[in-house]
C-alpha positions in Angstrom: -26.4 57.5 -0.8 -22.8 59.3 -1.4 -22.2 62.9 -0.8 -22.4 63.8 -4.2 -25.3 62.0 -5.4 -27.2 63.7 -2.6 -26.2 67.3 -3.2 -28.1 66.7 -7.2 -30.9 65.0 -5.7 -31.4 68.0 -2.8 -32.9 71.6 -4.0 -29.8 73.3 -4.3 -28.2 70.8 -6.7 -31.5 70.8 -8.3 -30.9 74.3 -9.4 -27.7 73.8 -10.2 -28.5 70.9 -12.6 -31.1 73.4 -14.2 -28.5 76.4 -14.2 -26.2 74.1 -16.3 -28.9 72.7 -18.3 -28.8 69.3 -16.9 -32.4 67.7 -17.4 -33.9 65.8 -14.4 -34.3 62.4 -14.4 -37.7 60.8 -15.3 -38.5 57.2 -15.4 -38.4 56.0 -18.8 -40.9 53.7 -19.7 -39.5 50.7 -21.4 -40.5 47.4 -23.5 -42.1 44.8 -21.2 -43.8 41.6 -22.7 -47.1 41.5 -20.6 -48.0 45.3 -21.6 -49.6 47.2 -24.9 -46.9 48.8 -27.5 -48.2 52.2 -26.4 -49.7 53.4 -23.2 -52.2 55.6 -25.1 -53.3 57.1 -28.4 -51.2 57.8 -31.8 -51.9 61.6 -33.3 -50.7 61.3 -36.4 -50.4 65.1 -38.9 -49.3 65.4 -42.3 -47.8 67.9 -44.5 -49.9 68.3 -48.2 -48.7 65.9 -50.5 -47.4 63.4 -47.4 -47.3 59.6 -48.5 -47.1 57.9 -45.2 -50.4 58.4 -42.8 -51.9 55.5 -44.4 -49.2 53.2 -43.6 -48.2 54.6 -40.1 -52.0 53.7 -39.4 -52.0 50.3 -40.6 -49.1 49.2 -38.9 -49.9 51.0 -35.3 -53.5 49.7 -35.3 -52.2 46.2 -36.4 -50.0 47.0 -33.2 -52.7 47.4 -30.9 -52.6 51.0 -31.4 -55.3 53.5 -31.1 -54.4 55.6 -33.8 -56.5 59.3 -35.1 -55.5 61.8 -37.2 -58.2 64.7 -35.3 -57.0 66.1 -32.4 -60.0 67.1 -30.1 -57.4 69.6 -28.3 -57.8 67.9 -25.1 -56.9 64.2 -25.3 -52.7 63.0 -24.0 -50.5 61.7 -26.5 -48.7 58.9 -26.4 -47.0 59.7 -29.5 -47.1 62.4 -31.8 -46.1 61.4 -35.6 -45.8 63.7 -38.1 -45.3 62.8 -42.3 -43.4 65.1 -44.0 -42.7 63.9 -46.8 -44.5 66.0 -48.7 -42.6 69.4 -47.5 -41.2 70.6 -50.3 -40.0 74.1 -49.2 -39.7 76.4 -46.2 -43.6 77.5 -46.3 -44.1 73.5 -46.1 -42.7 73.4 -42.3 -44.8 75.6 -41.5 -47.6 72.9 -40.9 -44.7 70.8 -38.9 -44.2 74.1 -36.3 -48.1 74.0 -36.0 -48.8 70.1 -35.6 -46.4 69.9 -33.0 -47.4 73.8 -31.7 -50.1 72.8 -30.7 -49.7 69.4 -29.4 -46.9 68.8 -27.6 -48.0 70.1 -24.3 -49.9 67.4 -24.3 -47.7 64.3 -24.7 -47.4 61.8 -22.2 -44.9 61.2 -19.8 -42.2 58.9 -21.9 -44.0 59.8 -25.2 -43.1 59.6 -28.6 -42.2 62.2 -31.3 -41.2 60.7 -34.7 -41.0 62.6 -37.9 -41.0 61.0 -41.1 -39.0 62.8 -43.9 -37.6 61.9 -47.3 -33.5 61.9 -47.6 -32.6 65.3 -48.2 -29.4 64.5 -50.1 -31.8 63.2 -52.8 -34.2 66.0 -52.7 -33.7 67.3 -56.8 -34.0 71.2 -56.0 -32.2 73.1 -53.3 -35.3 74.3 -51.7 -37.0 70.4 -51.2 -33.6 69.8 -49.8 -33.4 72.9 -47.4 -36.7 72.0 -46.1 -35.8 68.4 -45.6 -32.4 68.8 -43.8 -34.7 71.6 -41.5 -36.5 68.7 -39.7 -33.1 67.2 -38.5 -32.6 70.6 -36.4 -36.0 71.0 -35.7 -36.2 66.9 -33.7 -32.7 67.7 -32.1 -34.2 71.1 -30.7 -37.5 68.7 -30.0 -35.8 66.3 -28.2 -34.0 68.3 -25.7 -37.3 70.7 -25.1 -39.3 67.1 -24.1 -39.4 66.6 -20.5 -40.5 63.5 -18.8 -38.9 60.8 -20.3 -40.0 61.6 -24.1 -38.4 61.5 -26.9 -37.6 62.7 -30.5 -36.4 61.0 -33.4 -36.3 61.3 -37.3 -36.7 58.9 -39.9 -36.0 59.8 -43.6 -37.1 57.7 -46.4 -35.3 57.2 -49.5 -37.9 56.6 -52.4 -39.0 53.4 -52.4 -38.1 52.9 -48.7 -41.6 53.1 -47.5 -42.7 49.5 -47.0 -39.2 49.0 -45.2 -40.2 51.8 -42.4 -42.9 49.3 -39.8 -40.3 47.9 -37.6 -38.4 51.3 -37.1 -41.9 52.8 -36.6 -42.2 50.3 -34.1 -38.9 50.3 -32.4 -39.4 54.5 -32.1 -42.6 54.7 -31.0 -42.2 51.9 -28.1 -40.2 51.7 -25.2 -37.8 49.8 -26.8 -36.1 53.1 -27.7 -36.4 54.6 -24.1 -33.0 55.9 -24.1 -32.6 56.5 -28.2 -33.2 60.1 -28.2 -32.5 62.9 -30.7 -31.1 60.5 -33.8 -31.7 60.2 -37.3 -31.9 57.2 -39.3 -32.0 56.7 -42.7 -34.0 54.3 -44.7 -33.0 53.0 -48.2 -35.0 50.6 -50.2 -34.7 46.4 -49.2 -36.2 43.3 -49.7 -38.1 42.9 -46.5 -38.6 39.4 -44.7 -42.0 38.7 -42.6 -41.3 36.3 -39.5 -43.5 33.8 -39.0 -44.0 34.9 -35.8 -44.5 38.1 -34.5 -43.0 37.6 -30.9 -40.2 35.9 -32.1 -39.2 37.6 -34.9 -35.9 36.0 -34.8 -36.8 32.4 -34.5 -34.2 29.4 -36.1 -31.7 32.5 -36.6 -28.3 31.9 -35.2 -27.0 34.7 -33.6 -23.2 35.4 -32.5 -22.4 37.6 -30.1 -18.5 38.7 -29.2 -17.5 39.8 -25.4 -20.5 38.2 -24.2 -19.8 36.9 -20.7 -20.6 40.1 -19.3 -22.5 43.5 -19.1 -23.1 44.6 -22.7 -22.7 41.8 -24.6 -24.6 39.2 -21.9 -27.6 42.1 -22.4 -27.7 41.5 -26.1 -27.3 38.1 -26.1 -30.2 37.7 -23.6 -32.3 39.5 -25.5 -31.9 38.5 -29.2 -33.4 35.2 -27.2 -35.9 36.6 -26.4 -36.4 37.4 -29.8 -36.2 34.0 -31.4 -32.6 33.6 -31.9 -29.6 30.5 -30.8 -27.3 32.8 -29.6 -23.7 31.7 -30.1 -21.9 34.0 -26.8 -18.4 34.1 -27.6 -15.5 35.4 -25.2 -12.0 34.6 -24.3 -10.9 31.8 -22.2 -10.4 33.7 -19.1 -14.1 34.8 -18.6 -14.7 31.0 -19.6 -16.8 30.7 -16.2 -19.1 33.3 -16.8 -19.7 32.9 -20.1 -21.1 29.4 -19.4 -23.0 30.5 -16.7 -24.6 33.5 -19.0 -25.1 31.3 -22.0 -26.7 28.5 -20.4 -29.1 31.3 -18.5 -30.4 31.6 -22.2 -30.4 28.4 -23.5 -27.1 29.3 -25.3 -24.2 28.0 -26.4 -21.1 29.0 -25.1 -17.7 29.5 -27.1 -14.1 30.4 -25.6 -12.0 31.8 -28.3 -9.7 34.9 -28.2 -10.4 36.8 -31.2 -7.1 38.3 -31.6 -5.8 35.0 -32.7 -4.0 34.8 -35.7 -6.1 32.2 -36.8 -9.2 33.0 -34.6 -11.4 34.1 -38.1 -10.9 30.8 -39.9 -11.7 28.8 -36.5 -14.6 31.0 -35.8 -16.2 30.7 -39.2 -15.4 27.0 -39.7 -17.0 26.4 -36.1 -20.3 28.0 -37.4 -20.3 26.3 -40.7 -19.6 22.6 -39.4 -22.2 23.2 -36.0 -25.0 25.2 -37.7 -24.1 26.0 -41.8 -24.0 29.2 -41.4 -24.8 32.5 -39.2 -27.3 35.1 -39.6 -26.6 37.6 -36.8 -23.1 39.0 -35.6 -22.9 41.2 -33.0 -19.8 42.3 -32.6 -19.5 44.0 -29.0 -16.1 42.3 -27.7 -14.3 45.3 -26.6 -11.4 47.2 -23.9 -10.4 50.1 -22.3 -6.8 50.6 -21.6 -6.4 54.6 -20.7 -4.0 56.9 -21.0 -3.6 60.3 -22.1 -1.3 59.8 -24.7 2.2 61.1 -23.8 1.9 58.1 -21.5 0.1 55.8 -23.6 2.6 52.7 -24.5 2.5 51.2 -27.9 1.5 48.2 -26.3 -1.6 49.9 -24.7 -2.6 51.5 -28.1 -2.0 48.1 -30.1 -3.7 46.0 -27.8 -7.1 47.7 -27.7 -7.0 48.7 -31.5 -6.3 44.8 -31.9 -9.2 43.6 -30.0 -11.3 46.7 -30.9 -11.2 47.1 -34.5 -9.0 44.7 -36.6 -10.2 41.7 -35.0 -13.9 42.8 -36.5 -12.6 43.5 -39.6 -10.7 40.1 -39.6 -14.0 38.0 -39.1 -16.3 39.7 -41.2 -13.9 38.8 -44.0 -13.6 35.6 -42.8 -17.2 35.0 -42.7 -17.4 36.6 -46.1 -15.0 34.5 -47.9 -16.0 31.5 -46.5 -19.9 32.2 -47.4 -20.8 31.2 -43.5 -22.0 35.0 -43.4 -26.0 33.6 -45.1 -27.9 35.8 -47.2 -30.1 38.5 -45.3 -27.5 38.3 -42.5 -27.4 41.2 -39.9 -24.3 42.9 -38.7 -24.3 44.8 -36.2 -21.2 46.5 -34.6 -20.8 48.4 -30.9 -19.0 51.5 -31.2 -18.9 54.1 -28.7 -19.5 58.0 -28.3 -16.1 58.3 -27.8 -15.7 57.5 -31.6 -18.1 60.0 -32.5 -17.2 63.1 -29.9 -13.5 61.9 -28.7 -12.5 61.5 -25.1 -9.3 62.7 -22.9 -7.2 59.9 -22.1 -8.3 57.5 -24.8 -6.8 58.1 -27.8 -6.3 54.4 -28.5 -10.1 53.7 -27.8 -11.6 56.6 -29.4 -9.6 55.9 -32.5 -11.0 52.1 -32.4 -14.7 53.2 -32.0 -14.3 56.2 -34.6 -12.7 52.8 -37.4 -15.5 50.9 -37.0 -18.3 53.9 -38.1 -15.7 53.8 -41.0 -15.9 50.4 -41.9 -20.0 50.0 -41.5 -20.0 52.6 -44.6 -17.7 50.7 -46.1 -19.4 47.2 -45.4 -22.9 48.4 -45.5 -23.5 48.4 -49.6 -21.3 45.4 -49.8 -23.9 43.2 -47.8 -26.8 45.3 -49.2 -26.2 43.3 -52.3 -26.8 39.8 -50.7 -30.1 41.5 -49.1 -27.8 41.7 -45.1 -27.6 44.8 -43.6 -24.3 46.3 -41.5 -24.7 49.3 -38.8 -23.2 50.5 -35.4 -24.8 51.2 -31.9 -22.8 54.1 -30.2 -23.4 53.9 -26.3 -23.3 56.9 -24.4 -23.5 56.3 -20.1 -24.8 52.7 -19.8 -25.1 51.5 -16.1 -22.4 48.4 -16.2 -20.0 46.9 -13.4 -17.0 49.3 -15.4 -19.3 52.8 -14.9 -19.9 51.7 -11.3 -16.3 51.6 -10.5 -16.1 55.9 -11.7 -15.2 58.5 -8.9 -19.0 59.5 -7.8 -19.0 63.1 -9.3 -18.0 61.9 -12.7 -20.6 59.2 -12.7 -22.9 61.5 -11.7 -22.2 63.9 -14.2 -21.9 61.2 -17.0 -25.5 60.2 -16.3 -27.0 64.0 -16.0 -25.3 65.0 -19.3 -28.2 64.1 -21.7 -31.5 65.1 -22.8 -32.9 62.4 -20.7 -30.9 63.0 -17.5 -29.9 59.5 -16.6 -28.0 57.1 -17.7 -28.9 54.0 -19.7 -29.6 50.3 -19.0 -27.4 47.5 -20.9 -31.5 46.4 -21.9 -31.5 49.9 -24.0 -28.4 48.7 -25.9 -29.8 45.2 -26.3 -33.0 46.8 -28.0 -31.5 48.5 -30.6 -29.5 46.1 -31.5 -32.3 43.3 -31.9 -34.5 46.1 -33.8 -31.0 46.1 -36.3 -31.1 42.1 -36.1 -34.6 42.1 -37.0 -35.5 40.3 -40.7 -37.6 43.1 -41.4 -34.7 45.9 -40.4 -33.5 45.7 -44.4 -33.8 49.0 -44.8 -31.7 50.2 -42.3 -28.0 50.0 -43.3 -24.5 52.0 -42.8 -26.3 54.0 -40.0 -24.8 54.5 -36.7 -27.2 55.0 -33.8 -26.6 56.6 -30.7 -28.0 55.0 -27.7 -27.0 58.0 -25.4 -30.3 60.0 -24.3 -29.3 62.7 -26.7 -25.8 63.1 -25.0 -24.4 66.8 -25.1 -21.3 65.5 -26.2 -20.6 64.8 -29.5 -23.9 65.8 -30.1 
């Protein structure tokens, strides 16, 4: 163990970590195959006038989940939900405060805390929408109070959204989201598409995935098989080794092709239309660092990664527009960065590349909303890849300690979130950028 990663694990660092605010690690519980969706029971509270306890049951218990609404006062909670929809002014949160007053001593380690809301910027009075912008401060505070590998998220519901909310339910409250902490999604109304299998949610759908020889992208790839999917695992020629290796891991199929090409778009979209008419996932995770602080940064360093980083994304998905290889209830999903959100020394060039493609999911997100498809972003915080492990010790260290969760993340956490976004019944998630961090205090 080096130096440094001794001195936080010993009693003096321990203190110092706590001094600062750093939270201790905890193992996270995450998603494996051969065990239940929760490791215990579902409370579930409600405000007066909530519309959403009868849903949240039904698609828990048809989960596996032991769901109640009557808290005993002794029992451990493996997730605490709370409805409040129905909060339509300050005296409303006052049953929130209580529900989870009362209860939250009592969550398990790696529990859940989910709060169901309705989208305050179509609340029709200024006190409804007061009340409902509260809860977004109130799950941040939540989530980096929670100790033990829990977590805190918010979900707001647009009217009409509610039947679009059981697989972001299910995404929060399992341990798929072990290392999605303190966000807030927004859910809008969409046609929503049952797969025929449960397991394989994303079976016959063709799934592309850029930069995918490696770390992130090899992660996703892997997994939206594991869903169902033919991933397509795209990455330049030079990586042409790996990327074989990793495809074929999957039962994939492996494409060189750099996508900065002029013509790489019109190649890439007649490939997919000629070998499998058409392409329902695209993951676009293809990315590179080339930092500098920028009074030394060349205009070849800042070209280069806004090339590979940005316009080459907005290249295909206009190619696959045009072209009408992009199929109806398509899912896009993009990989930005925290940098885009919270900035970084020394990367200008990539910050400004992650930051341009939050822009263009809002901008792309109604668009596809109107063939029933879906666009959003995944913002990493500290993943554990082969670039993190090369970091001086102490920075390392202090990238993984700087989150409400105390650790960093896996490339499986990153893989998870973006199969929930792939997922045929995710239609009512779109334009929103989630941060797979831990609740990072950066940016936050």
């Amino acid at each position: 163990m080096a130096l440094a990663e001794k001195f936080i694990d010993s009693p003096v660092g321990r203190r110092v970590t706590k001094t600062f605010g750093l939270a201790e690690a905890a193992p996270l519980r995450r998603w494996h195959p051969d065990e239940p969706l929760l490791d215990g029971p579902v409370l579930v509270g409600h405000a007066e006038g909530g519309r959403m306890v009868p849903f949240v049951t039904d698609v828990m218990t048809a989960a596996g989940a032991e769901v109640t609404s009557v808290d005993d006062g002794e029992n451990r909670y493996a997730a605490l939900v709370f409805d409040a929809t129905g909060v339509q002014d300050v005296r409303g949160l006052t049953t929130l405060f209580t529900f989870y007053h009362e209860t939250i001593r009592r969550l398990r380690p790696s529990g859940r805390v989910l709060v169901l809301g309705r989208t305050p910027e179509q609340c029709t009075d200024p006190a409804s929408a007061a009340a409902q912008r509260a809860l977004d401060g109130f799950v941040r505070s939540v989530a980096k109070e929670a100790r033990a590998g829990a977590t805190a998220n918010l979900a707001y519901l647009a009217p009409g959204a509610e039947d679009t909310a059981a697989t972001t339910l299910r995404f929060f409250l399992s341990g798929r989201s072990a290392y999605v902490d303190g966000q807030v999604v927004r859910l809008t109304p969409a046609k929503v598409l049952e797969p025929r299998h449960a397991g394989r949610p994303l079976g016959s759908r063709v799934a592309l995935v850029t930069g995918a020889a490696r770390g992130l992208g090899a992660a996703i790839a892997a997994n939206l098989a594991r869903a169902g999917a033919l991933p397509v695992c795209l990455d330049v020629p030079a990586q042409g080794e790996r990327l074989t290796a990793a495809a074929n891991e999957i039962d994939g199929v492996a494409l060189q092709l750099d996508i900065t090409a002029k013509d790489a778009p019109q190649r890439l979209a007649r490939y997919l239309r000629e070998r499998y008419g058409g392409v329902d996932v695209v993951v676009h995770n293809a990315g590179i660092t080339r930092d500098k602080l920028l009074a030394n940064m060349t205009p070849g360093l800042w070209q280069s990664v806004l090339d590979v980083n940005l316009d080459a994304q907005l290249r295909i998905n206009a190619a696959l527009l045009d072209t009408g290889v992009l199929r109806s209830f398509a899912r896009v999903v993009c990989v930005s960065s925290q940098s885009g959100i919270a900035g970084n020394r020394g990367q200008t060039n990539y910050a400004a590349s992650k930051a341009g493609i939050i822009g263009m999911v809002g901008a792309l997100a109604p668009v596809l909303a109107e063939r029933g498809s879906t666009a959003n972003a995944v913002a990493p915080g500290f993943i554990e890849t082969e670039m993190t492990a090369e970091m001086p010790t102490a920075m390392r260290e202090m990238g993984r300690r700087i989150n409400s969760l105390g650790q960093g993340g896996l490339p499986v956490d990153v893989a998870e979130t973006v199969t929930w976004l792939a997922h045929p019944g995710s239609g009512g998630v779109n334009g929103q950028i989630v941060r797979v961090c831990g609740q990072s205090m950066l940016g936050a």
